[in-house]
N, C-alpha and C positions, 0 to 999 in steps of 0.2 A: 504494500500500500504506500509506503512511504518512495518507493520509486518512482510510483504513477504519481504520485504529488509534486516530485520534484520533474519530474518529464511536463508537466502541467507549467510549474513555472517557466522552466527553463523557455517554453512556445510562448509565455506570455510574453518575457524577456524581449525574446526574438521577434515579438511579431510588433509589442506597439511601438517601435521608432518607426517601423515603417507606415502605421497606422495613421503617426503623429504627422508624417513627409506628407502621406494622401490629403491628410485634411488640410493641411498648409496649403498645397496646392489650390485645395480649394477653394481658399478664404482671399490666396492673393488673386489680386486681379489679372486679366487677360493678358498676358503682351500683343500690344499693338508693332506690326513692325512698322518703319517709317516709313511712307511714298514716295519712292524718288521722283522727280518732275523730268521729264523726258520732252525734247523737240529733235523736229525733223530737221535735217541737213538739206536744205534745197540742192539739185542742181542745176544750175544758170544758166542759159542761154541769149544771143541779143533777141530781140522782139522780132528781128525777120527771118528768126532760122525757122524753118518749116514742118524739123523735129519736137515732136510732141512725147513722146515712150521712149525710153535706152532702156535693153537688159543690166543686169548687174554685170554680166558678163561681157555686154560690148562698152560695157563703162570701162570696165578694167581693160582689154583693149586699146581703149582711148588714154587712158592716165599712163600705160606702159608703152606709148608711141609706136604699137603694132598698127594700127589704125589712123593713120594720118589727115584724112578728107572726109566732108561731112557726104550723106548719099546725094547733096545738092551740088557737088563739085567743091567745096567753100573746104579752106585749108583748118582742121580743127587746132586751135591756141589756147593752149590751157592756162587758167588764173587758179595762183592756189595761193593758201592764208601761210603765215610762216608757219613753222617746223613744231613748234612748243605750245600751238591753239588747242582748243579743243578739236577745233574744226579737222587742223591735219589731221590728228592722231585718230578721230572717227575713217577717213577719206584709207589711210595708211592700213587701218585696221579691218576696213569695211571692205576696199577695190582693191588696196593692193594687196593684200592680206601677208605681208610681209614687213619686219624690222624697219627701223629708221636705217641702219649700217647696211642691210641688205639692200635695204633701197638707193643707197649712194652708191656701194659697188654694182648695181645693175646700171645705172647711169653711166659710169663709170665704163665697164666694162663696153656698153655701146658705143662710147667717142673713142675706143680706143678699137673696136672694129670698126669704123668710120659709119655706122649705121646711122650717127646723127638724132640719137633720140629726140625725141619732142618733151624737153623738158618743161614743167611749168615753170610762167613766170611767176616771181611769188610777190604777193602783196602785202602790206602791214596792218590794213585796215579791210573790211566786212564795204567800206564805203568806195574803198579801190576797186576793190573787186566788181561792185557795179560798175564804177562809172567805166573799168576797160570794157565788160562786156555789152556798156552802151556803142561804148565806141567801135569794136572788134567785129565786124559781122561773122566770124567762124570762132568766136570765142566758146567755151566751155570754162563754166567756173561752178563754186559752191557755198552755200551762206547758211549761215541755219537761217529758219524756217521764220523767223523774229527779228530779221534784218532784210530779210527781201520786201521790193515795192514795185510797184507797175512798170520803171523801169527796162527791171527784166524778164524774160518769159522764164518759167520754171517748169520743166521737164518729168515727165514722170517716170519712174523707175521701179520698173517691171511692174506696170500698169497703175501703182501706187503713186499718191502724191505724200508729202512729208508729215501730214498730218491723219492719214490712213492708218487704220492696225494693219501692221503686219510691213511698214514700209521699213525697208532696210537698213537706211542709215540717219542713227540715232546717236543722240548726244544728252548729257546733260544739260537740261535747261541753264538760260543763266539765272542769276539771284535775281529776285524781284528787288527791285530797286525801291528806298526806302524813303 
């Protein structure tokens, strides 16, 4: 008898920490996780290009200068944000889907087979980048989604526009301004 008593406590023991865990759970409240704010990455075009759709695929194409000319004959000129934006590192992550270092050695490696890539020019400002692809008629550029204006025309990708579920390049919103 007196083993069954102590077998009795020994589960009691054992069993209410974990009784005490359940009901904590309980009592604390939910966790919320946070919402990140997410906007689309435009890509730009001038107001006369006649392209409405690029796949993701003939985007990358285009950024890796396998693809030189737009289907309207018009020489494609890419405008891109500097190296440290948000903006690259979506563009880097999303089309080219390769390193900063690998990206400089593909450069790289093409002026040195004289292929001439088509490099982009780069801009400092979201407001450069319009006003070349005002100016550029074979321009290709990219803004998020909260800096483009009538402007420029903006291209949808792979049938998406930037503000679409399921459109492919995404960024962190910026901070609401205070």
């Amino acid at each position: 008898m007196k083993a069954a008593g102590v077998f009795i406590l020994l589960v009691a023991v054992a069993i209410s920490p974990m009784m005490a865990d359940s009901a904590a759970q309980r009592q604390s409240p939910p966790k919320t996780q946070a919402r990140i704010a997410w906007e689309g990455l435009a890509i730009v075009v001038n107001r006369n290009n006649p392209i409405n759709n690029v796949s993701l695929p003939e985007l990358r194409s285009m950024f890796f200068g396998e693809r030189k000319w737009w289907s309207h004959k018009q020489r494609i000129t890419l405008a891109a944000m500097r190296r440290n934006t948000q903006e690259f590192k979506t563009v880097q992550r999303v089309i080219y889907k390769i390193d900063r270092h690998e990206l400089e050695h593909y450069y790289l490696y093409q002026s040195f087979k004289g292929e001439g890539a088509n490099l982009p020019l780069t801009m400092q400002a979201p407001a450069e980048v319009k006003k070349f692809v005002v100016t550029t008629p074979g321009a290709l550029g990219y803004l998020r989604a909260s800096d483009v204006d009538d402007s420029v025309k903006v291209v949808r990708v792979n049938g998406l526009l930037p503000g679409d579920d399921g459109y492919p390049l995404r960024l962190r919103a910026k901070p609401a301004s205070k």
